[in-house]
Phi, psi and omega in degrees: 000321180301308183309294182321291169338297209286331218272307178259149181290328166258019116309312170308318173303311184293321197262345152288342192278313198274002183251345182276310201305004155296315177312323198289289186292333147284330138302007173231322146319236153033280196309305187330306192281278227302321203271340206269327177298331175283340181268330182280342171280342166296284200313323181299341207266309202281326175295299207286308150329301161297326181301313183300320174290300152350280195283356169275338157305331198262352205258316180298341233274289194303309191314350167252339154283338145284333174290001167278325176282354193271299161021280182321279184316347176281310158304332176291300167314320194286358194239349191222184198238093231232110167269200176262001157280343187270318203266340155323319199267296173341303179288327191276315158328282206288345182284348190256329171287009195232100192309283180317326182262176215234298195219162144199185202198131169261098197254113210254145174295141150004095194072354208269334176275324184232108134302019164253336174235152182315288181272066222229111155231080159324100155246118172265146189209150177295146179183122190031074164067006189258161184242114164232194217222147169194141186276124173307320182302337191249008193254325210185143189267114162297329209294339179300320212266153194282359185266328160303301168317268175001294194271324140277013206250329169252358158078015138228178168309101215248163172247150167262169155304143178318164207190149182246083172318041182341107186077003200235238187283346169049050177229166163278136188199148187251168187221134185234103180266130174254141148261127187262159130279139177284142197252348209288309187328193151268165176331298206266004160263333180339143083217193228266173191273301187179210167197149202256163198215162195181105224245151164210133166335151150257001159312304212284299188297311164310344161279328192277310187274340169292332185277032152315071175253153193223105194099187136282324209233001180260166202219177177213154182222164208257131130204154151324200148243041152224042132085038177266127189285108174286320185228113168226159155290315163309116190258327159314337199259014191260142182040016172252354164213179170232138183351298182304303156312295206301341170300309184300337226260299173285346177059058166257085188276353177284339175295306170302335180303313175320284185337297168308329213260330183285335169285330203270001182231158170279309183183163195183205210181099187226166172272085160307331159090193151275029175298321208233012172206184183272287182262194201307158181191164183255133174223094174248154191217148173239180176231161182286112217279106169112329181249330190100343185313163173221146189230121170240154194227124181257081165278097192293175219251341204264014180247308145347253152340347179286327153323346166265000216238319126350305193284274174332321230262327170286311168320316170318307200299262182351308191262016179253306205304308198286328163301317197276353163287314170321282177277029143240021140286304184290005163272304171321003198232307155316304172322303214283003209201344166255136175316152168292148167261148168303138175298299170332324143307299190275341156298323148336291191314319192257006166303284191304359181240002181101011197261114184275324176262118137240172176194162189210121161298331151318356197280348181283336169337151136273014181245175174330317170316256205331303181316290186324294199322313175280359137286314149328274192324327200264327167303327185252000167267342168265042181240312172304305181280017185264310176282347155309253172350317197282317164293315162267002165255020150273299167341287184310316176288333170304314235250326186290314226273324154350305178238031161259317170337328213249300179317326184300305202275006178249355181289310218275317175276019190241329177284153180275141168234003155233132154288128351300128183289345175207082179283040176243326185267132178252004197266351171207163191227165178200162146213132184214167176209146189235109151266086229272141174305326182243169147337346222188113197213183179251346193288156147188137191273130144227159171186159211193166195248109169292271149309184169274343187227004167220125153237149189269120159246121208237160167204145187209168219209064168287133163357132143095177191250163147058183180331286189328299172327294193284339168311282165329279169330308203283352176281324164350271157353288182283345170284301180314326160319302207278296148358296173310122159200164181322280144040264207268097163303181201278289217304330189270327196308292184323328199276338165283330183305304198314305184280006160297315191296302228277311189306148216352040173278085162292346178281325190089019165276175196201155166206161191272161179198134178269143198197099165224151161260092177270136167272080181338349187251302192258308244097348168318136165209133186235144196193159192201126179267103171266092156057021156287182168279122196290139169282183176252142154216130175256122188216107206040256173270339159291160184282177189282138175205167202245135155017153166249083171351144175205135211289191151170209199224165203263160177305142119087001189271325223211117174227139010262177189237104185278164172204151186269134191253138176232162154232153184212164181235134151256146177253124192009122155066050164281158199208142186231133174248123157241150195232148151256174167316323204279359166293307181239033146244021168276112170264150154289183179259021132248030169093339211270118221291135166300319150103189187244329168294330195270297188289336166307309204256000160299279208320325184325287192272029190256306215003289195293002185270178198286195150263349172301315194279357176311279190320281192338319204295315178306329159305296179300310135358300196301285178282012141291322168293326171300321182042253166300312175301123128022117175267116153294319173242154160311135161241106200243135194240179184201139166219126171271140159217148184233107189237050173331155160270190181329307178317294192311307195293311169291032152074017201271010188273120144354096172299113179278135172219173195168189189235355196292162185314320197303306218259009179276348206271000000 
């Protein structure tokens, strides 16, 4: 290339003219991009702040104004001589004139309405476009509850935290507590009566903070001031979780960080990352001035940015368009001011540089020349289409082995892969590890805390190899995730699994799955087999023996599916081997399966060791045996060990009830 460069006068003209105006047009792209991205990320910061601030103002704005009425209404009760048609007709006035309150109740101290009577809290509240009505004193003892308690305990006016209002207004809610007095009295007889409330949907709010649009795809959310979700997208995740769990949940440490950071500041402006959208995104949130709440405004980036990004892209067009018009005058110029080369050379040269179509007026000749040209001609068109063929089954083979590579690692991030998987808990230890026969495979393990005292663990085995397999799987994988609760029995979880996988599964695959519930506190364990390998279990000085089977049907062949649930207990440092098939069906190179005896008696003589070092040994174990063959199946090992502390084994646990796989048994 150098030589050529130094030799021609047009390759000089050309490659200076197109290397400086690449400079040019990237330095001017790059400033372009650099300046424009910076001015639309100032201004979102400053919109998106205001908006956040706005609306949080405005949102403190009504919250203040029920709490005025209920004020109002306090003074009112406290100043005058009030039955119970008066205070009935009171209430129902301000709940049907007042959009913003949901419900409210004059709700009187022990005696305090009647001496004959204990209890008396009328509350009218909204229910389908209706004013109803329900006596509290009859639903549920208010004097318990904290939006009562409170505001006498502290003699002012307090907001509660969301809430489920159970008998009452039977919603999710927030509470505006008044305490009132009879004012009629003298000073030093005053006391207080009760207390009057005003209640607001979080419905009523979540419509206030969804019509917040930012964009297309951005939103604005709710949290407390201890990161309880108020306002989510997700409407099921409201007041059942908190930021924080839900990070954990998703294993998003950038999501807590968001959290951490919306609580410990009043309001700001941050590179939220993909914590709060599937892509990149912006977060300004301010905070409510009198609750600590914080209002976040989510703005994605790629929406942002999409007008520059436009901008670039016409810059772009324009300066390739503008390289190549430069260089091809200045190839015409060149041409005009450089000597001919013999054809027969410079057809050599681009031949030897890759250029295939030539031609020659010489091919018409009869003589040796012609002959020769019209070989040449014929040498660089089966030359061309050999590198044609050649280019594209490189390609193509780059392009598979590219995603399956891709595939491999998102198959891989989809399994927990860091150990110790739950380093706050000493009452149990687990480890497991999955190898796939292919790039790509059908096996998989998971396991995760229904609770602080029950964890779920699973391990499956879909029909078949490769892409189809890991597809399959990964839905599996995630039903069971989605499925699994406390709750639930284990036997209805499977039977729901079953029919999503059985609904339009035109291929017919299918896959075994192992499904247990250990109760972290007695040792309980319950577990139900769709047509898997029975795991190993050892428990103190008995030997390793397998599992006690309980039949059931293979996933996703059949609907419905019945399936049987077994139990079994472990006792301190009772310890579980779960397996697929590719374990003790790994052959040697005389054919013969590595077995379920074989694997009976490695485990003996590992039991006491940890379980990473369980898995490993077995592993290892395999492929010794295997020696040179080839692994034909996925292999998945899973290991428990169940390690209560002192406490838990000397029986100190607190008799527990409930509905949950423990309480089906």
């Amino acid at each position: 290339m150098l030589h050529w460069f130094r030799s021609s006068i047009k390759a000089k003209i050309t490659l200076l003219v197109l290397f400086t105006t690449s400079i040019v047009l990237a330095i001017v792209l790059g400033f372009t991009g650099i300046f424009s991205r910076s001015v639309v990320q100032s201004d979102a910061r400053s919109y998106a702040l205001g908006v956040a601030e706005v609306t949080a103002g405005r949102l403190a704005k009504e919250l203040s104004s029920v709490a005025m009425v209920t004020r109002n209404l306090a003074y009112a009760i406290g100043y005058g001589q009030w039955d119970k048609r008066s205070i009935d007709e009171l209430l129902m006035t301000i709940v049907k004139s007042n959009e913003d309150i949901y419900g409210s109740t004059v709700s009187f101290v022990p005696f305090g309405f009647d001496p004959t009577l204990k209890a008396y809290a009328p509350y009218y509240y909204k229910k389908n476009g209706m004013i109803s009505f329900v006596q509290l004193a009859d639903s549920y003892d208010y004097f318990k509850r904290d939006w009562f308690k409170k505001p006498l305990e502290t003699g002012k006016p307090t907001w509660s935290n969301p809430y489920f209002d159970e008998g009452g207004g039977e919603t999710l809610m927030i509470t505006y507590s008044y305490p009132f007095m009879e004012k009629n009295l003298e000073p030093i007889h005053q006391m207080l009566k009760g207390v009057i409330t005003a209640d607001i949907s979080l419905d009523h709010l979540t419509d206030m903070v969804s019509g917040i649009k930012i964009e297309e795809t951005g939103y604005a959310f709710l949290l407390s001031d201890k990161g309880d979700l108020i306002v989510w997208p997700q409407k099921d995740l409201i007041m059942k979780e908190t930021i924080f769990s839900l990070a954990d949940k998703l294993e998003a440490p950038k999501l807590r960080n968001v959290g951490e950071e919306m609580l410990k500041q009043g309001s700001g402006f941050l590179d939220a990352g993909r914590s709060l959208t599937e892509k990149e995104s912006f977060l300004a949130f301010s905070s409510l001035p009198d609750f600590g709440w914080r209002l976040g405004v989510v703005i994605p980036k790629h929406e942002l940015f999409a007008q520059t990004y436009a901008l670039e892209k016409i810059l772009l067009i324009f300066g390739v368009a503008g390289i190549l018009l430069l260089s091809t005058v200045s190839l015409m110029v060149a041409r005009s001011v450089s000597a001919p080369l013999k054809r027969m050379a410079h057809a050599t040269e681009k031949v030897g540089e890759g250029y295939f179509d030539v031609d020659f007026i010489e091919k018409t000749r009869l003589d040796e020349v012609g002959q020769l040209a019209r070989s040449f001609v014929s040498m660089s068109k089966s030359l061309r289409s050999f590198m044609k063929d050649l280019t594209q089954a490189t390609a193509n083979k780059e392009r598979i082995e590219s995603e399956l590579r891709i595939a491999a690692d998102i198959q891989k991030s989809m399994l927990p892969s860091s150990f110790p998987a739950f380093p706050n808990r000493n009452d149990f230890d687990i480890y497991a590890l999955m190898r796939p026969a292919k790039e790509v495979g059908g096996d998989f393990f998971d396991f995760f805390l229904l609770d602080e005292d029950h964890l779920c663990i699973s391990v499956g085995d879909v029909s078949g190899k490769g892409t189809p397999a890991a597809l399959f799987m990964s839905v599996t994988k995630y039903l069971i995730e989605a499925c699994t609760t406390v709750d639930t029995p284990i036997d209805e979880t499977l039977e729901k699994i079953n029919k999503l996988l059985a609904k339009n599964n035109a291929t017919c695959m299918f896959v075994t799955v192992f499904l247990g519930v250990l109760d972290l506190k007695s040792g309980d364990f319950v577990y139900a087999n769709a047509g898997h390998n029975s795991p190993l279990i050892w428990i103190q000085d008995a030997p390793v023996a397998f599992l006690e089977l309980v039949g059931g049907p293979l996933l996703g062949i059949m609907d419905p599916g019945l399936f049987r649930v077994g139990k079994t207990t472990l006792v301190p440092d009772g310890r579980l081997l779960v397996y697929t098939d590719g374990v003790t069906e790994a052959f040697n190179v005389e054919g013969e399966p590595f077995s379920d005896d074989k694997l009976l008696r490695t485990v003996e003589r590992i039991r006491g060791a940890d379980v990473k070092s369980i898995t490993e040994k077995v592993l290892r174990e395999i492929d010794e045996f295997c020696g040179v063959v080839p692994q034909s199946d996925d292999i998945t090992i899973m290991a428990l060990n169940y390690k209560p502390d002192r406490k838990d084994r000397d029986g100190l646990i607190p008799e527990r009830t409930g509905t949950g796989p423990m309480a089906q048994i």
